[in-house]
C-alpha positions in Angstrom: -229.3 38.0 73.3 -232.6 40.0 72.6 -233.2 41.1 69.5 -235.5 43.4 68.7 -238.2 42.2 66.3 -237.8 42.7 62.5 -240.6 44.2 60.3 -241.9 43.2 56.9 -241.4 45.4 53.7 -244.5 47.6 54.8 -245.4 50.6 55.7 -245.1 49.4 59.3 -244.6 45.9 58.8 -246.4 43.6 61.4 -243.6 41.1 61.5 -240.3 39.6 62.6 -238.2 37.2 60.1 -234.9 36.0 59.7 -232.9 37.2 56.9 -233.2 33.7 55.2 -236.9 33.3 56.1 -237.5 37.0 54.6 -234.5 36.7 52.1 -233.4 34.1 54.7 -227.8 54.8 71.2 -226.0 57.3 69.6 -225.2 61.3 69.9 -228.0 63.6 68.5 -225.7 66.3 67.0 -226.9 67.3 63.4 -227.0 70.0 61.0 -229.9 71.6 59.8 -230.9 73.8 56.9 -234.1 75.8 56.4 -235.4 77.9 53.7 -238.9 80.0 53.5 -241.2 80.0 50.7 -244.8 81.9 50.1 -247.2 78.6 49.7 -247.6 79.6 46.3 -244.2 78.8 45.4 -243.8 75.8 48.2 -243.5 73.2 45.1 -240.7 74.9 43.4 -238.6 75.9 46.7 -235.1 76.5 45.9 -232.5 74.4 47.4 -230.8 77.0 49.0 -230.5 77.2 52.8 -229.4 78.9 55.8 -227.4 76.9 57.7 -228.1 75.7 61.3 -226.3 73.9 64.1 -228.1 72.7 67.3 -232.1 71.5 68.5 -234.4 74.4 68.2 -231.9 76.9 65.6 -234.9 78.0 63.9 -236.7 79.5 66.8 -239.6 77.9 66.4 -241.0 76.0 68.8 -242.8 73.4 66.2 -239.2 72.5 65.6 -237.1 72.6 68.3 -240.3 69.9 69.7 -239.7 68.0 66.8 -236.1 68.2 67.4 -236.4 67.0 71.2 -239.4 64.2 69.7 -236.5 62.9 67.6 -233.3 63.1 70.0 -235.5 61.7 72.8 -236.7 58.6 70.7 -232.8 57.4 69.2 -231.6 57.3 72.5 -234.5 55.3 74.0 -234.8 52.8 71.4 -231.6 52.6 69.6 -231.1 54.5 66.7 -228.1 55.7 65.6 -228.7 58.0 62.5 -231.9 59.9 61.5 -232.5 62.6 58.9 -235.8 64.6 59.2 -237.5 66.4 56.5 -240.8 69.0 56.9 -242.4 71.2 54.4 -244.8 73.7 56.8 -246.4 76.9 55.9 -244.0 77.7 53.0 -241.2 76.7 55.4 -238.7 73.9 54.3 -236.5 72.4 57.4 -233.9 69.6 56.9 -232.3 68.0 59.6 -229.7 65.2 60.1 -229.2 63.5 64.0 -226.8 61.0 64.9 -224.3 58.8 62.8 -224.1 56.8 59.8 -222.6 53.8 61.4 -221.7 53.0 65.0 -218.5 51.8 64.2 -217.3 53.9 61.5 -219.6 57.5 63.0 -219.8 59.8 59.9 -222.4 62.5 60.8 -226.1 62.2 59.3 -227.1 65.3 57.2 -229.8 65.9 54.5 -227.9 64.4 52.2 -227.1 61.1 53.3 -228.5 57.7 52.1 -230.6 55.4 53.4 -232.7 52.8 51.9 -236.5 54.5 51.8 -238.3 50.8 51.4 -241.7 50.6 50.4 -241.8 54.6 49.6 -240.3 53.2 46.3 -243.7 52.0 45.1 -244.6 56.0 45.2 -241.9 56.2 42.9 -242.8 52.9 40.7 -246.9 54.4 40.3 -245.6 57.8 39.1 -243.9 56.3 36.4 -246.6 54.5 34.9 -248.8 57.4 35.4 -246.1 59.1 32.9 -246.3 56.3 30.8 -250.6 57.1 31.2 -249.8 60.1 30.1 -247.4 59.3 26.8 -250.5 57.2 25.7 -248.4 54.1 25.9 -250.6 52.1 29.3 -254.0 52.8 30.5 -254.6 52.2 34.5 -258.0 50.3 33.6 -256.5 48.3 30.7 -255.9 44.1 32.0 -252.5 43.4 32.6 -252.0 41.1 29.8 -252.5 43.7 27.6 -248.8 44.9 28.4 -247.6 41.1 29.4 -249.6 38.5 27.2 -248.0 35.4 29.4 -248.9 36.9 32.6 -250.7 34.5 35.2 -251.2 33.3 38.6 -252.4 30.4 40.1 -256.2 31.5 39.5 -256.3 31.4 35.9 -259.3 33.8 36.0 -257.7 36.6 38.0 -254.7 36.7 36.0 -256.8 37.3 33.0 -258.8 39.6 34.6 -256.7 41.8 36.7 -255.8 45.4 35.7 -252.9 47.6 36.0 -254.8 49.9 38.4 -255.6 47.1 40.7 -251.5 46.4 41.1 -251.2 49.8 42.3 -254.1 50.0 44.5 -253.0 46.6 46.3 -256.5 45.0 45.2 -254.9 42.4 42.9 -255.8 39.6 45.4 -252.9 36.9 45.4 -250.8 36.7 47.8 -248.6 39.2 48.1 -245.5 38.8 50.3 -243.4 36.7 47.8 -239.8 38.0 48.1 -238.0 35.4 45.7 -234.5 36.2 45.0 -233.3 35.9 41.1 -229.9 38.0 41.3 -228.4 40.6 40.3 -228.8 40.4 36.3 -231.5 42.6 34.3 -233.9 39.9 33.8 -234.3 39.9 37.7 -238.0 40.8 37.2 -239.1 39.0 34.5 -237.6 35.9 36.1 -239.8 37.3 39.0 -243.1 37.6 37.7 -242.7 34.5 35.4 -242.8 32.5 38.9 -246.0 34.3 40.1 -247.5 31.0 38.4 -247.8 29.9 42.0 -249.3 32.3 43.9 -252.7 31.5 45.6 -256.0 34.2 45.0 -257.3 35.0 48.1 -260.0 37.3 46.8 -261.3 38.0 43.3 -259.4 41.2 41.8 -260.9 44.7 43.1 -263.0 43.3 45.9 -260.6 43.6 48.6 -257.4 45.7 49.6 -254.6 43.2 50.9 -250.9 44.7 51.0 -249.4 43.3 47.5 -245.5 43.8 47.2 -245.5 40.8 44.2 -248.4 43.1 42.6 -246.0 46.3 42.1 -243.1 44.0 40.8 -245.9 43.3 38.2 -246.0 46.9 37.5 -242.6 47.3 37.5 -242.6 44.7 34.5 -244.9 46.4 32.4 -242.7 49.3 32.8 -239.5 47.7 31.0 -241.9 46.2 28.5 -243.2 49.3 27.8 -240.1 51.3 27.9 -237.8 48.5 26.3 -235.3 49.0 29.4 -234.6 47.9 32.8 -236.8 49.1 35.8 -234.7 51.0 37.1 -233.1 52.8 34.2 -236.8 54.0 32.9 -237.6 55.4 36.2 -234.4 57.2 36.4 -235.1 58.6 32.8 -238.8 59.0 33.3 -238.7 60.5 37.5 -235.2 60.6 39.2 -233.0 62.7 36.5 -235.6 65.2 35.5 -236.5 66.0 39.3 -232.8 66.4 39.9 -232.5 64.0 42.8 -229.4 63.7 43.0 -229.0 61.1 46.0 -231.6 58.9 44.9 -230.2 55.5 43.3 -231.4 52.1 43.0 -228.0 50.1 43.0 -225.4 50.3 45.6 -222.7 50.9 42.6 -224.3 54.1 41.8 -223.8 55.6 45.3 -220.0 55.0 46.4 -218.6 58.0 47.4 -222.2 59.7 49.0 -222.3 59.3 53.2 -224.8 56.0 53.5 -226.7 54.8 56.6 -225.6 51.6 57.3 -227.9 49.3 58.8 -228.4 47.9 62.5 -229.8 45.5 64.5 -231.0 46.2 68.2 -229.4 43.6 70.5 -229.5 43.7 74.3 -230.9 47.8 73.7 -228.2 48.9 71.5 -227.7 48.8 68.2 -225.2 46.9 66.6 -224.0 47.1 62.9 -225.3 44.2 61.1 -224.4 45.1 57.2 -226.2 41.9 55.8 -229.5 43.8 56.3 -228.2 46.3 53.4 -228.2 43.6 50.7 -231.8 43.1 48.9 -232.8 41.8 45.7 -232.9 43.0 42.7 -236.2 41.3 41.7 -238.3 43.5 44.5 -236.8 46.7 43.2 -240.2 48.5 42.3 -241.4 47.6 45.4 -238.8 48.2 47.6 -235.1 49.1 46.2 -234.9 53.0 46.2 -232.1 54.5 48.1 -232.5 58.0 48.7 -231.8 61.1 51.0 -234.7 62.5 53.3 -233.7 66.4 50.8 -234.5 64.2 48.0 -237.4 63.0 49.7 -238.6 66.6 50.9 -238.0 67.1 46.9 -240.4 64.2 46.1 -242.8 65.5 48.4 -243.1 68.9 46.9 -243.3 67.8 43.7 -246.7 66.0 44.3 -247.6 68.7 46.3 -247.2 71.1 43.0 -248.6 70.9 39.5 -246.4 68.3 38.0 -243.7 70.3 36.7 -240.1 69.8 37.5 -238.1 72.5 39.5 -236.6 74.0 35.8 -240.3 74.4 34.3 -240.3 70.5 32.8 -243.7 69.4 32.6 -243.4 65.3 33.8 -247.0 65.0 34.6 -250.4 66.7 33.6 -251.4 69.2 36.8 -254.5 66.6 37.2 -252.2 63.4 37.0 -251.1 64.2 40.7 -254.8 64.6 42.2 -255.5 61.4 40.1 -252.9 59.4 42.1 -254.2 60.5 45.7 -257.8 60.6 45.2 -260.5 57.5 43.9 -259.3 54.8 46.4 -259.8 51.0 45.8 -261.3 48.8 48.6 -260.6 50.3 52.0 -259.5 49.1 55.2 -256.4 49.1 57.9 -252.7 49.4 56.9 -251.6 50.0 60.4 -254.1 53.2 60.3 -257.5 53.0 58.6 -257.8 53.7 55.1 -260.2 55.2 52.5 -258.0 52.6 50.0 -255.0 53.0 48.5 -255.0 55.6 45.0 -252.2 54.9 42.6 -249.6 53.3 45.5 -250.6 56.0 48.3 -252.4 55.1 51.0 -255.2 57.5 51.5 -255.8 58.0 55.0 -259.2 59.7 56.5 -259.0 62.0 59.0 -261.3 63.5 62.0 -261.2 66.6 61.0 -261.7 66.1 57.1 -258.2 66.8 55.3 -256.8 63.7 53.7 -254.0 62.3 54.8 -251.7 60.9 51.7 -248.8 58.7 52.9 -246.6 55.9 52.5 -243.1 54.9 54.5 -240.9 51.4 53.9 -239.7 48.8 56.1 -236.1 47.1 55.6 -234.3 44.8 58.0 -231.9 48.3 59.9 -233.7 51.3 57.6 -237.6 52.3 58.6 -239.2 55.3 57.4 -241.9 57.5 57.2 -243.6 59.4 54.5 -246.6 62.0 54.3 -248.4 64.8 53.2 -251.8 66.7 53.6 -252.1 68.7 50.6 -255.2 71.0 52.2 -252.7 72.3 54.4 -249.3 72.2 52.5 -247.8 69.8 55.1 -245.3 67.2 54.3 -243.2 65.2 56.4 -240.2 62.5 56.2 -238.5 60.1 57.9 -235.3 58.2 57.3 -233.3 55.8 60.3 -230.7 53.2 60.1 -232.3 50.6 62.8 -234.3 48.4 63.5 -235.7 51.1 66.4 -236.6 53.2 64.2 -240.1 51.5 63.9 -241.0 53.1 67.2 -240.6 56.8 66.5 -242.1 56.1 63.0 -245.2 54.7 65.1 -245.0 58.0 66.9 -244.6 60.5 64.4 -246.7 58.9 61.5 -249.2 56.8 63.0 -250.1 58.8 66.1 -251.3 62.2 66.2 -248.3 63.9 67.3 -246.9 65.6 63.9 -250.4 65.8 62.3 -252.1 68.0 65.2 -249.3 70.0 65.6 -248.2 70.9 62.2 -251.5 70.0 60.0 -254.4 70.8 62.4 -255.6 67.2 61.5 -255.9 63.9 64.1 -256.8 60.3 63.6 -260.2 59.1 63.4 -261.3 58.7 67.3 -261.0 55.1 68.2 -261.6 54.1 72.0 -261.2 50.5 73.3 -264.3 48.7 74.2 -264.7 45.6 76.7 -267.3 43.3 74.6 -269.1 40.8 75.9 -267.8 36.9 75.4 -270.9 36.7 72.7 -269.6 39.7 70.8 -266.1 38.5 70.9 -267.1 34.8 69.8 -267.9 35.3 66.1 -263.6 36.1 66.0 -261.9 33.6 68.3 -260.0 30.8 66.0 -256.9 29.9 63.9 -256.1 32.6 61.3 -252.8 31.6 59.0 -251.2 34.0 56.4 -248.1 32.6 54.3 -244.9 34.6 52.7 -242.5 33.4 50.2 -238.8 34.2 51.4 -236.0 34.6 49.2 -235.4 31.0 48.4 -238.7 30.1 47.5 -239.9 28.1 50.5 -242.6 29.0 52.2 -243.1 30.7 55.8 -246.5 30.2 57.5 -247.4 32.7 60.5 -250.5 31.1 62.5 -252.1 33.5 64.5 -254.6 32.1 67.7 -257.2 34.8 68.9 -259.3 34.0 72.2 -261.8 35.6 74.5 -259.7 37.4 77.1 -261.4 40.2 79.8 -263.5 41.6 77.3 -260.7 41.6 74.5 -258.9 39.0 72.0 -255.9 37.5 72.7 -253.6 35.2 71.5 -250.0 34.4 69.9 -248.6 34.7 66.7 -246.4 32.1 65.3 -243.6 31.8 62.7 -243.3 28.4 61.1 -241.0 27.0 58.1 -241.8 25.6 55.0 -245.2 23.3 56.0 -249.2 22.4 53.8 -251.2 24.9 55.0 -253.9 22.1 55.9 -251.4 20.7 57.9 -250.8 23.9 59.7 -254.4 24.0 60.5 -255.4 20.9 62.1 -252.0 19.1 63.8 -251.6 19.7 67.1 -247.7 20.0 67.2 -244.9 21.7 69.5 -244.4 24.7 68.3 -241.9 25.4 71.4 -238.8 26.2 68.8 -240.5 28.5 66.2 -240.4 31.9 67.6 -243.3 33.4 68.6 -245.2 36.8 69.4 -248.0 38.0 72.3 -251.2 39.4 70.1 -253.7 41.7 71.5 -256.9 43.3 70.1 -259.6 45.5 71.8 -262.7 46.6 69.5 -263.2 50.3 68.7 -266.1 49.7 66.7 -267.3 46.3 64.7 -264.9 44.5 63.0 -261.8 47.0 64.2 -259.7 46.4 66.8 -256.5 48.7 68.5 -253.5 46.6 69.0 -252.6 46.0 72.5 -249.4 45.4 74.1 -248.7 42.7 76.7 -249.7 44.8 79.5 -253.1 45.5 77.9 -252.0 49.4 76.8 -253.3 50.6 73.0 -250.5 50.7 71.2 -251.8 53.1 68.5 -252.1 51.1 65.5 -255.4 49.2 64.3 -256.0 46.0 62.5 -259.7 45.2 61.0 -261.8 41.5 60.5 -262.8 41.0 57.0 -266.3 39.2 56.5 -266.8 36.9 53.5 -270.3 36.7 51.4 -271.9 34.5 53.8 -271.2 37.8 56.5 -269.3 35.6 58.6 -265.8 36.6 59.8 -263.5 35.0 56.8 -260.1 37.4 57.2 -257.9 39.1 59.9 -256.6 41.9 58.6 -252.8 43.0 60.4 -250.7 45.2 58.5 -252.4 45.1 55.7 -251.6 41.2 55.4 -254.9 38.9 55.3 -254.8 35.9 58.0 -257.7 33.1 57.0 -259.9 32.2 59.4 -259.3 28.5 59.7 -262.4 25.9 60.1 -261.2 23.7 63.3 
């Protein structure tokens, strides 16, 4: 069988797994709904709709493209079910394709479920910007002002590390630990007690390195400050009071709502796989929320507005919004380049100025997208039910397909250089980056980059449970651990263009991370740092 390859809990994740190393084409009929709104009045747009039927309903061209974009990309890669939300020059469209399950079809409309990944953390920094707001944390205070046993393996980072620098994925440890400690409430703490382990990689606030362990911090100091669960604060303190009605964090609390089952892609077609559904209950602030892509257009209007809620409730401060989407930490690539990442969005320059504010998750079966630019009142979401889905995200939210058309805004220009073998040598080597699966062992991925026609390229490799020093320097067959083709062209120093096999630019970027010494020291893919190793 080939099986497409599986993504990390990312925006975009870089990576395949197995569900115990990370824990361990259908028809396009939908139904749409659109509503118009003055701009003014864009961030408390009634829910009300007139109905629609087929691709291109509204008339307008912008959407019956979108439409085609959409249709076209489920049938070519294999996904079954998509929902579509767009918030455009006071005009709110909603749009379901496709099924909920290949076995089982129930149409996809607005209001179906799907798990929304990473997007959660969005949901997991507006809380504690509430909770900034009650007085009760401050973003700059350390962490162990809110939990007094807090620590890591560097004893100086866990003492030193604030609450901002969890949200802004600058904490430093490693960050892809996705321990599994069941389904009962003390999930989390269980969770962040066993952080005790994790390796600094860089000194807190120095450098941005995707963190899901550092928002499952965050999460913590929530329930400690709210003196409940996780979840049951942010439905008190976001969910209810916005009135999102599809948006849940436990699989109890959605029986009886249509839900996007997950799928695998086998052999080009996707295939039900239902064991993708299950995640733990321990990464619920940085991943857990299942949600609707109408609740999602909801969560995107309301930090497009003022912070009040649609009946007049004021949940944040009209600055606590700008707050979250502007000051960036340490910048670099997350699959785009980056200004940094605010309070959990990743704040995304642009050619033409306008900031681009986004986010998206990646489960094993559910990918999505998430953005906004709020200088033009544009929004956009994304929520599939495969593993395919990765490729129309790429081509809606990475590329420059949605944001040209709708936002006026591209990417910042980026065209693939040959350099000379000099140039290329100060990057050639061994990089390794590590994850914690569900069980607690760990995964090593050992990457190989070497001169190739002007470019880098090399393999990446997924390895079990091994000492990283081992990793580095034996010389072993590594014929049974599955493995990927890696390419990299330079735009500009220290960032590269991914390639595929056949040498193409496949839109998204990765960047080279130099140490104080100014030598290379980190590759940078997906937001995950890979060591340069000293052969």
């Amino acid at each position: 069988m080939n099986r497409c390859p599986r993504a990390g809990d990312t925006d975009g994740g870089p990576v395949r797994w197995s569900r115990r190393g990370f824990l361990g084409a259908a028809s396009a009929a939908g139904c749409a709904t659109l509503s118009l709104t003055t701009p003014a009045a864009q961030a408390a747009a009634p829910r009300s709709a007139v109905q629609g039927g087929g691709t291109g309903d509204t008339g307008n061209p912008l959407f019956s493209a979108l439409d085609a974009k959409i249709e076209t990309a489920m049938k070519a890669y294999a996904i079954p079910g998509a929902a579509v939300g767009v918030l455009w020059n006071g005009v709110e469209y909603v749009k379901g394709y496709g099924v909920t399950n290949v076995d089982h079809p129930v149409p996809v409309d607005g209001d179906t479920v799907f798990r929304v990944g990473s997007t959660t953390k969005t949901f997991t920094g507006t809380a504690v910007m509430r909770l900034v707001e009650q007085g009760k944390v401050e973003l700059d205070a350390p962490v162990r002002r809110y939990l007094p046993d807090f620590t890591v393996a560097d004893p100086f980072a866990a003492a030193q590390v604030t609450v901002r620098q969890l949200l802004d994925h600058s904490a430093g440890w490693l960050g892809d630990d996705y321990q599994d400690f069941g389904p009962g409430d003390d999930a989390l703490a269980r969770f962040v007690a066993s952080m005790a382990r994790l390796p600094q990689l860089n000194a807190p606030g120095k450098v941005f390195a995707y963190n899901n362990a550092a928002l499952c911090v965050a999460g913590r100091i929530i329930e400690v400050v709210t003196g409940t669960t996780y979840e049951a604060a942010v439905r008190k303190l976001i969910i209810d009071p916005l009135g999102l009605d599809h948006s849940r964090f436990s699989s109890d609390e959605i029986v009886g709502f249509d839900v996007a089952a997950s799928h695998d892609v086998v052999d080009g077609k996707a295939v039900l796989e239902p064991s993708l559904w299950l995640q733990p209950r321990s990464l619920a602030p940085t991943g857990g929320l299942m949600s609707s892509v109408r609740d999602q257009l909801s969560w995107a209007r309301f930090h497009l507005g003022d912070g009040e809620a649609p009946d007049g409730t004021r949940l944040l401060s009209r600055a606590s919004p700008q707050r979250m989407r502007s000051a960036p930490g340490p910048g670099g690539t997350l699959v785009v380049e980056l200004d940094g990442m605010g309070v959990t969005w990743m704040l995304r320059p642009t050619a033409q100025g306008p900031r681009v504010v986004q986010h998206g998750g990646t489960w094993p079966g559910q990918i999505s997208g998430f953005l906004m630019v709020p200088a033009r009142g544009f929004a956009l979401t994304l929520l599939t039910n495969s593993e395919g889905g990765t490729q129309l995200r790429n081509e809606l939210f990475t590329d420059d397909w949605a944001l040209d058309r709708f936002a006026g805004v591209t990417n910042l220009p980026a065209a693939a250089k040959v350099l000379s073998g000099e140039d290329l040598a100060p990057y050639e080597g061994r990089y390794l980056a590590q994850r914690i699966g569900d069980d607690g062992a760990v995964e090593d991925v050992v990457v190989e980059l070497n001169r190739h026609d002007g470019r880098l390229r090399g393999t990446r490799t997924f390895r079990g449970s091994a000492d990283a020093d081992q990793v580095a320097t034996e010389e072993e067959d590594t014929a049974a651990d599955p493995t990927d083709e890696v390419g990299l062209a330079f735009y500009r120093t220290d960032f590269a263009l991914d390639l595929a096999p056949d040498g193409t630019p496949v839109g998204t970027r990765s960047d080279f991370v130099r140490g104080p010494d100014g030598k290379v020291a980190w590759w940078r893919d997906h937001g995950r740092l890979y060591r340069r190793q000293v052969l």
